[in-house]
N, C-alpha and C positions, 0 to 999 in steps of 0.2 A: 689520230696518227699513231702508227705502231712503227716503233723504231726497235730495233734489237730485241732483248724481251723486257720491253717497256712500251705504256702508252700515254701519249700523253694529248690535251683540247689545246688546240692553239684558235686563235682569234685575230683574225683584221680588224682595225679601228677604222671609220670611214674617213678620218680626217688624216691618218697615215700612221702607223707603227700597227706593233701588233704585240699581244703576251701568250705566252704559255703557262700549260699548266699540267704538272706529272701528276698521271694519276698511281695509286697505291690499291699494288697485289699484290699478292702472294706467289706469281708465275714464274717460272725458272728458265725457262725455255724460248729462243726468240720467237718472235710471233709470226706466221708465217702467211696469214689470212685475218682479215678482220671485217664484220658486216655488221651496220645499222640497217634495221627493221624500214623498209622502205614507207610505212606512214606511221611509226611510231618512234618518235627518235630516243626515248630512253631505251630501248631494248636493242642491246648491242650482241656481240659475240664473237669469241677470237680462238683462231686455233694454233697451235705453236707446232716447234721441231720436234719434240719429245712426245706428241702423239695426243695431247690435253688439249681440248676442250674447255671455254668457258663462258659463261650468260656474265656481261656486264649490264649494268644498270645506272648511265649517264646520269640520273638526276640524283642518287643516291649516293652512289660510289661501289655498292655492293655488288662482289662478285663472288659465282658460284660455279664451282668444276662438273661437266656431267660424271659420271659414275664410272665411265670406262677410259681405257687409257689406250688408245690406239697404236697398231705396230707402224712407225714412221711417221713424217712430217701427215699436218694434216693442211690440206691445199685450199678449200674450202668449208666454208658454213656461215649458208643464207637460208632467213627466214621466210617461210613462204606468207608473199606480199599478199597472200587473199585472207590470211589467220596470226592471231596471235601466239595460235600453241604450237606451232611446228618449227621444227630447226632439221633442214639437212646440211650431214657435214660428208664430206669426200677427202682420201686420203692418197697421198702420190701412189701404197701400194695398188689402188684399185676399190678399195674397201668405200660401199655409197651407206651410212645407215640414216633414218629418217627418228626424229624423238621427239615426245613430246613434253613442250615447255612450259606447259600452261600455267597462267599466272605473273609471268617475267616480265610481261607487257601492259600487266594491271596498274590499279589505283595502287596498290602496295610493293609493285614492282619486284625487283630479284629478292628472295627470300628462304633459306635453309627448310623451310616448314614445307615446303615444296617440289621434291626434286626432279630431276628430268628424271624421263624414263624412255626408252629405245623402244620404239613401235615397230621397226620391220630392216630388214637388211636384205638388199638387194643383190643381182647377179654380180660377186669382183669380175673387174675388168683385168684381166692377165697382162695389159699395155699398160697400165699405171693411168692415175689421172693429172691434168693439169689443172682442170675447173672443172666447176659444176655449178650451175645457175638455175632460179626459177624461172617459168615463161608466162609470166602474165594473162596471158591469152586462150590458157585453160586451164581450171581446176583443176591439183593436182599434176602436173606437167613437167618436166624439167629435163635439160641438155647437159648432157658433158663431155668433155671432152681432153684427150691427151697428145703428149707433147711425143707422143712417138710414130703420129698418123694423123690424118688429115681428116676423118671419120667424127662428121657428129653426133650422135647417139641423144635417141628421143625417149622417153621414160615416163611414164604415168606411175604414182603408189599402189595403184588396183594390181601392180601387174610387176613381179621381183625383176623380169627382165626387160631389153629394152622394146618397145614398141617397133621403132624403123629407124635406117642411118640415113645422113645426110652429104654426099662426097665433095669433101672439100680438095680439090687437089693441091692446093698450097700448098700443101703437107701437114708439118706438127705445128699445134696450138697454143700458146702461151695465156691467154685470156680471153673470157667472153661477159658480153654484158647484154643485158638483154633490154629491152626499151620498155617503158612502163606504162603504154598506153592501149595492151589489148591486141596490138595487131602483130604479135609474135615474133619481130623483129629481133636480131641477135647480133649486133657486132661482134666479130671475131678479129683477136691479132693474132698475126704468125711467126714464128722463129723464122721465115724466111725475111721479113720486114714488110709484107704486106698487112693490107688491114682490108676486112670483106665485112657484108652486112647479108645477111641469111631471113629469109622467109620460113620459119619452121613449119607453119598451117600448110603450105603448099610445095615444102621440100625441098626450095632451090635458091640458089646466091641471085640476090639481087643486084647487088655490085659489087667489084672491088677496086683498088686501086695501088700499086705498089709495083714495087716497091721504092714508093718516095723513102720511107725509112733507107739507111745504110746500112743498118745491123736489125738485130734483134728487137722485135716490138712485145712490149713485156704488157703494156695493157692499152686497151681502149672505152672510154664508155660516151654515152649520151648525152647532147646536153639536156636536162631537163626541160627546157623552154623551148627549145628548137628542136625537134624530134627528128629533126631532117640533117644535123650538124652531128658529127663525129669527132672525137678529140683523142688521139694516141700517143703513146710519150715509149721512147726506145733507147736502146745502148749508146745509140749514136749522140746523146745529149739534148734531142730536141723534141721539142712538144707539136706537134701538128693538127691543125683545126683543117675538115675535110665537109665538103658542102655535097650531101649524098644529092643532089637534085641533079648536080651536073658533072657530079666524081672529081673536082678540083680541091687542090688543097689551096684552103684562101688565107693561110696563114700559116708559117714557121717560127718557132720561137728558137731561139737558143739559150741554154743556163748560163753558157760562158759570156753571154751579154747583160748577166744580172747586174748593178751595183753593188759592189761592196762598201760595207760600211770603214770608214778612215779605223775608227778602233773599235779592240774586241776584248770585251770584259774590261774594258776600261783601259784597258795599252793602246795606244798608237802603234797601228802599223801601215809603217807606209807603202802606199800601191797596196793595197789589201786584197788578194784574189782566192778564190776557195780552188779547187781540183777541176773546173770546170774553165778558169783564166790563162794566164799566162800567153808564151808563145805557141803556135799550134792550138787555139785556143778550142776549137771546131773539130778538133782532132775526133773520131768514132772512139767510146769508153770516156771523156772528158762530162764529167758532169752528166754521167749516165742516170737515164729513168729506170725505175723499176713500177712507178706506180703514180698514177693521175685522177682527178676528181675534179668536177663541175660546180663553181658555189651552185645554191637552189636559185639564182637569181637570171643565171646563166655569163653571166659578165664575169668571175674570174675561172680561169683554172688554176690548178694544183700543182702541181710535178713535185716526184721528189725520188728518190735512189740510196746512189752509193755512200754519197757524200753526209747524208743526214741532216741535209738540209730542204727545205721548202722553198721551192721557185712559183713565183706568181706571176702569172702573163696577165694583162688585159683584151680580152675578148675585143673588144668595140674600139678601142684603142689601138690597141697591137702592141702597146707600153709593154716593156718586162721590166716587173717591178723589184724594190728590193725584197733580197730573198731573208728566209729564218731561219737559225740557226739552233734547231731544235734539240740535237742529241752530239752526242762525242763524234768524231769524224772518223770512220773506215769501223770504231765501233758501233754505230748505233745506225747502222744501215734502215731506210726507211721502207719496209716492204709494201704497207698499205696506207690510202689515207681516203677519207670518206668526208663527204660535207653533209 
């Protein structure tokens, strides 16, 4: 979980509570993006406001800054799922560079003896970026996309500029995720509140649906076991589960339905509600998402935002569970979280 600029593992018990655990950097800057290696889970990586770059290493704790310090927030940086030694990271001015990590992902994991190095820099985009993601589904491959047009841009490493676009007319882009099974599948959320699913191999939206969102949809991803299921979480306070077979949304969660716990650090307080309760509880900005994740198991989701708190919905249930209270409130905003 990247909260502010801190990160910290948090943990569901299966029998109910849950703990956290901060982890210790040396980062200054809040975190603005953060990616685990899609089949190696100690290799992490997070990029901040201040333009840094960094290789974490889950099982050890060590972490290590690339060499360059980028101009502006940096938006992205995913490792490409078909190798251990590649990191690309993408920055809101446009800037796409590719590096190599090799070794971050070994038996001896992140390590000073080893440092990244920058293989190749690509065409800036004069639009800025909002994401940039790998595509599974071919070697070398990847999409990006900004929050100032509707355009998804296709990009192989062979090649500094992009390959072909993709028109999305939604408009501007907030997030994409791409499906991890080969068949190039791309969920995309939009600042308008809709949420689409894109065929890159064959260049066209497969479906979309919206805007069930009311506001702003800040992300969406897959769920790992249902390849067919979408989950997107928005300004408007709600997480929504979308069943790509028939384009329905077969589930709305709200945060301001979470339980609150009676007390907090040990006070009593009574009627205990976080930013997401009270009257107008459903209000659009109450208990806003900024960012959503799938356990591996597919049964919970994530949500989490302004508040700095963790909301858990059940999948199979439709339960919304108690939430966790991870970081300081309005400080420690929760930008990403990853299972």
């Amino acid at each position: 979980v990247a909260a502010g600029k801190d990160l910290y593992k948090a943990r569901l018990k299966e029998g109910g509570g849950s703990t956290t655990q901060k982890v210790g950097w040396s980062n200054t800057g809040a975190v603005t993006c953060f990616a685990r290696h899609p089949r190696n889970n100690r290799q992490c990586a997070a990029g901040t406001e201040m333009g840094t770059v960094w290789l974490y290493d889950a099982e050890s704790g060590r972490t290590l800054p690339l060499v360059r310090v980028f101009e502006g927030a940096v938006h992205s940086a995913q490792f490409d799922p078909k190798s251990l030694d590649h990191l690309l990271v993408a920055t809101a001015g446009g800037v796409i560079t590719l590096w190599n990590v090799d070794g971050s992902g070994e038996a001896f994991g992140v390590t000073s003896a080893k440092k990244p190095t920058q293989l190749m820099e690509f065409a800036k985009q004069a639009s800025g970026l909002s994401a940039c993601m790998w595509v599974d589904s071919s070697p070398g491959t990847f999409i990006s996309a900004s929050d100032k047009h509707g355009a998804l841009k296709v990009w192989n490493v062979s090649n500094q500029s992009p390959q072909h676009s993709i028109a999305a007319s939604e408009g501007a882009v907030t997030s994409l995720c791409c499906l991890d099974d080969g068949s190039g599948r791309v969920a995309v959320a939009f600042r308008s509140g809709e949420v689409a699913v894109f065929d890159t191999k064959h260049r066209r939206r497969l479906w979309k649906k919206g805007p069930g969102h009311t506001e702003t949809v800040f992300a969406c991803v897959f769920n790992p076991v249902d390849p067919n299921q979408v989950v997107s979480c928005s300004f408007d306070g709600t997480v929504r589960v979308w069943n790509a077979r028939n384009l329905e949304c077969v589930k709305t969660f709200h945060t301001a339905d979470a339980p609150r716990p009676s007390t907090v650090c040990g006070v009593r307080v009574p009627n205990a509600q976080g930013f997401g309760g009270g009257e107008r509880k459903h209000e659009p900005g109450k208990g806003s998402m900024y960012t959503c994740a799938v356990s591996c198991d597919g049964a919970i989701v994530c949500g989490a935002g302004f508040e700095g708190d963790l909301y858990f919905f059940d999948v199979h249930s439709g339960r919304v569970l108690p939430p966790m209270d991870i970081a300081p409130r309005r400080a420690g905003t929760v930008h990403k979280v990853v299972a």
